[in-house]
Backbone as ProteinMPNN parsed JSONL, in Angstrom:
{"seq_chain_A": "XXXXXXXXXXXXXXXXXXXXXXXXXXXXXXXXXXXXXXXXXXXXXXXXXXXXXXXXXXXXXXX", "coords_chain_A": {"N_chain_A": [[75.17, 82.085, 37.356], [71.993, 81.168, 37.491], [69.034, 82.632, 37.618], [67.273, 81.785, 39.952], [65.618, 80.447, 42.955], [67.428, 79.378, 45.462], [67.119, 77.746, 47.656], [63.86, 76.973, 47.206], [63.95, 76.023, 44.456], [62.6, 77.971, 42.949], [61.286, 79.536, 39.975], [61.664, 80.844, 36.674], [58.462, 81.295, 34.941], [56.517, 80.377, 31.919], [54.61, 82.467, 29.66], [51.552, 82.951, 27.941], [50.913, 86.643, 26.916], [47.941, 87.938, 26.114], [46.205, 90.197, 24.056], [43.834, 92.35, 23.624], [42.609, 92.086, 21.315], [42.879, 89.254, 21.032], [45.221, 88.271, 20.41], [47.981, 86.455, 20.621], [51.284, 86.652, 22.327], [54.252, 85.854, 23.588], [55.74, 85.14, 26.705], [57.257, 86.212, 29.62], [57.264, 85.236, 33.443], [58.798, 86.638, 35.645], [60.011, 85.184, 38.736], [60.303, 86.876, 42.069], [63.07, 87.166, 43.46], [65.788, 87.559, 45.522], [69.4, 88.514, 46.795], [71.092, 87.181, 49.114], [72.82, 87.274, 52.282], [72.824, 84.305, 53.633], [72.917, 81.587, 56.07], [74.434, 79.157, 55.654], [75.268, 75.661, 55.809], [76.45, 76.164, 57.919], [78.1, 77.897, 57.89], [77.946, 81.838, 56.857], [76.582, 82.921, 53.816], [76.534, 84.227, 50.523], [73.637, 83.576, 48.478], [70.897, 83.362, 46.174], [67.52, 83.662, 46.982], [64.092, 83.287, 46.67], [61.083, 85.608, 47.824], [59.135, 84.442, 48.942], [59.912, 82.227, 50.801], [62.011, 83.982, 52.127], [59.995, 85.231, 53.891], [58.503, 83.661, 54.996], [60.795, 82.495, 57.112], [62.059, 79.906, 55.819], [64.292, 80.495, 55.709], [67.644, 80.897, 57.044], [69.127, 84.041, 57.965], [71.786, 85.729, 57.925], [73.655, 87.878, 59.73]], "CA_chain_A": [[74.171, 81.497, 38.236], [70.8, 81.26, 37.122], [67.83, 83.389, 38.573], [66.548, 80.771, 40.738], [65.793, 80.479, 44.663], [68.613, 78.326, 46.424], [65.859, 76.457, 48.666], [62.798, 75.622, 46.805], [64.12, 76.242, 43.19], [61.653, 78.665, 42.01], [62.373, 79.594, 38.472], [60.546, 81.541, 35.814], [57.148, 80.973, 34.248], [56.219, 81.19, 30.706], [53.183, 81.767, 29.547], [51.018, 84.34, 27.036], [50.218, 87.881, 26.999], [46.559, 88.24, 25.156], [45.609, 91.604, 24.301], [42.121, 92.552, 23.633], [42.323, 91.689, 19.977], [43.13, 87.576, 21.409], [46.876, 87.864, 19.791], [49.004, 86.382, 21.621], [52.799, 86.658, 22.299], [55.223, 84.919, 24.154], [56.631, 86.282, 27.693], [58.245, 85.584, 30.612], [56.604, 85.837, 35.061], [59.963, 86.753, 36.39], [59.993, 85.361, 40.139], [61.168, 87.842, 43.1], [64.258, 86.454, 43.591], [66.782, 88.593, 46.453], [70.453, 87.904, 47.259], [70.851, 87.784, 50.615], [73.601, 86.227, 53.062], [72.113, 83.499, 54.826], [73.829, 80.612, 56.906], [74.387, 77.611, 54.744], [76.238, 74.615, 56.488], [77.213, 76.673, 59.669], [78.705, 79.408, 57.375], [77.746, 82.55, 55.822], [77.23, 82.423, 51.998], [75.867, 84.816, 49.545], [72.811, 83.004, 47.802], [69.645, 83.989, 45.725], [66.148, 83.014, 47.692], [62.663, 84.109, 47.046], [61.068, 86.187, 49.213], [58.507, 83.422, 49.441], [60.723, 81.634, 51.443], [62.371, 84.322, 52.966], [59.293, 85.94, 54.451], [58.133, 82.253, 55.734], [61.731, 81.712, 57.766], [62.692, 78.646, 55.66], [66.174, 81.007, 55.357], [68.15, 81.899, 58.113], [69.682, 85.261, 57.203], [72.996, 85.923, 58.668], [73.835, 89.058, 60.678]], "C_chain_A": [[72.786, 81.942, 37.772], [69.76, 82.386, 38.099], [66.871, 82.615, 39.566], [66.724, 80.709, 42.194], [66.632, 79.098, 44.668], [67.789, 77.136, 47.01], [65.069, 75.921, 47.988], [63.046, 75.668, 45.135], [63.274, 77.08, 42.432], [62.111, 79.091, 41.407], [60.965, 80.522, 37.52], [59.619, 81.197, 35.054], [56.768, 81.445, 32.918], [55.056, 81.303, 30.369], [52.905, 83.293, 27.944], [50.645, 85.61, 27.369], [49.305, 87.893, 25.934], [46.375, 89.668, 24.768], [44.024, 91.118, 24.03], [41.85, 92.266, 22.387], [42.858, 89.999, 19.909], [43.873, 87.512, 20.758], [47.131, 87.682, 21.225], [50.622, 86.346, 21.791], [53.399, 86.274, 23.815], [55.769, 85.896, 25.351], [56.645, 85.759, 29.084], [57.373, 86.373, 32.255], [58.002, 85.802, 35.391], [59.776, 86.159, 38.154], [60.816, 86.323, 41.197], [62.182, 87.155, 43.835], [65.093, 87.952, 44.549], [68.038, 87.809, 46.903], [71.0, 88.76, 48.505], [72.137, 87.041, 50.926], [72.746, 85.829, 54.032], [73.612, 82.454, 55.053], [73.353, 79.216, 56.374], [75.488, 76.812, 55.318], [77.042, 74.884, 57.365], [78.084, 78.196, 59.384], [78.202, 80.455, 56.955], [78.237, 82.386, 54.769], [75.842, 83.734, 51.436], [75.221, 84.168, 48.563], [71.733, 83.641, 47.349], [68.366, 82.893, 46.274], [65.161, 83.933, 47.235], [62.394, 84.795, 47.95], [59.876, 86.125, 49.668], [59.206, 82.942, 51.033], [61.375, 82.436, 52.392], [61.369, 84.71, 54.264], [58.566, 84.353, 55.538], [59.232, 81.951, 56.394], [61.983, 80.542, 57.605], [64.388, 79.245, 55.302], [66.854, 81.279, 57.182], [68.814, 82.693, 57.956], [70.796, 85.356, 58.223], [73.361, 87.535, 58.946], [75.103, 89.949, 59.858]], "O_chain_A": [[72.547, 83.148, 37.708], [70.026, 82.747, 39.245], [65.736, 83.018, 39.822], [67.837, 80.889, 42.688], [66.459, 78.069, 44.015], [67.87, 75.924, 46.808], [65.091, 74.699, 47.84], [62.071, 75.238, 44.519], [63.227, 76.893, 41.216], [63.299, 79.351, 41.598], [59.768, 80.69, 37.756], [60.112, 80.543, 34.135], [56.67, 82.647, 32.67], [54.274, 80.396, 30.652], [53.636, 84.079, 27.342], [49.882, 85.634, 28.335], [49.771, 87.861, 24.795], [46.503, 90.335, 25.795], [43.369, 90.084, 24.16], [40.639, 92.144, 22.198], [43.206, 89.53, 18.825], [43.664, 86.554, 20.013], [46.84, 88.203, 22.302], [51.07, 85.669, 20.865], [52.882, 86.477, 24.914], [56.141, 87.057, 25.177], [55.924, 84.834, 29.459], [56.987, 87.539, 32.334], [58.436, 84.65, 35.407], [59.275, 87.044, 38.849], [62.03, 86.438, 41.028], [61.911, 86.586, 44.892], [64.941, 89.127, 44.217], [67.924, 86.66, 47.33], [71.223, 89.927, 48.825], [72.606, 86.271, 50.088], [72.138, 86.45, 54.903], [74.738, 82.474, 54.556], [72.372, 78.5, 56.569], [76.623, 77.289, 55.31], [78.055, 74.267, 57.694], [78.495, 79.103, 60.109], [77.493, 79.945, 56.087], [79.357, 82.02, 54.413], [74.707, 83.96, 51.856], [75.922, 83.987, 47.567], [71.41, 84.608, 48.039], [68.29, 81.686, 46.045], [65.277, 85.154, 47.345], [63.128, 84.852, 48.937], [59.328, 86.949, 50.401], [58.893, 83.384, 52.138], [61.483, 81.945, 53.515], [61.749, 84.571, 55.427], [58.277, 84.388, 56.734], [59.109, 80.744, 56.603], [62.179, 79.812, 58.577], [65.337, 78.632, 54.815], [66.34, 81.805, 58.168], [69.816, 82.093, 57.567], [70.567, 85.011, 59.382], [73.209, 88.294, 57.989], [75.53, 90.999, 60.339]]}, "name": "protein", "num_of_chains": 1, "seq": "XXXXXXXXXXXXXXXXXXXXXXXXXXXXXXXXXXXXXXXXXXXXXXXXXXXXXXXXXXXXXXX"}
């Protein structure tokens, strides 16, 4: 299973690291991704969500 939120798909960002001498190299924004049990289709389920999303109550976290 990929590193990606369940709900809004957030996924990882690529981009450059510059230093101070304007090289650049290749590298990865990891998103904060947490696996939580929330309540997916009336059940508990062990899924990975942001914690975008979690902290906004688009999850409902299961007890």
């Amino acid at each position: 299973m990929a590193n990606r939120c369940a709900y809004c798909g957030k996924d990882h960002q690529s981009g450059n690291l510059v230093s101070h001498s304007n090289i650049k190299t290749h590298r990865l924004w990891k998103s904060n991704i947490r696996r939580v049990r929330a309540i997916v289709d009336g059940a508990p389920r062990r899924i990975k969500v942001c914690t975008r999303c979690l902290r906004s109550g688009k999850v409902q976290r299961a007890v």
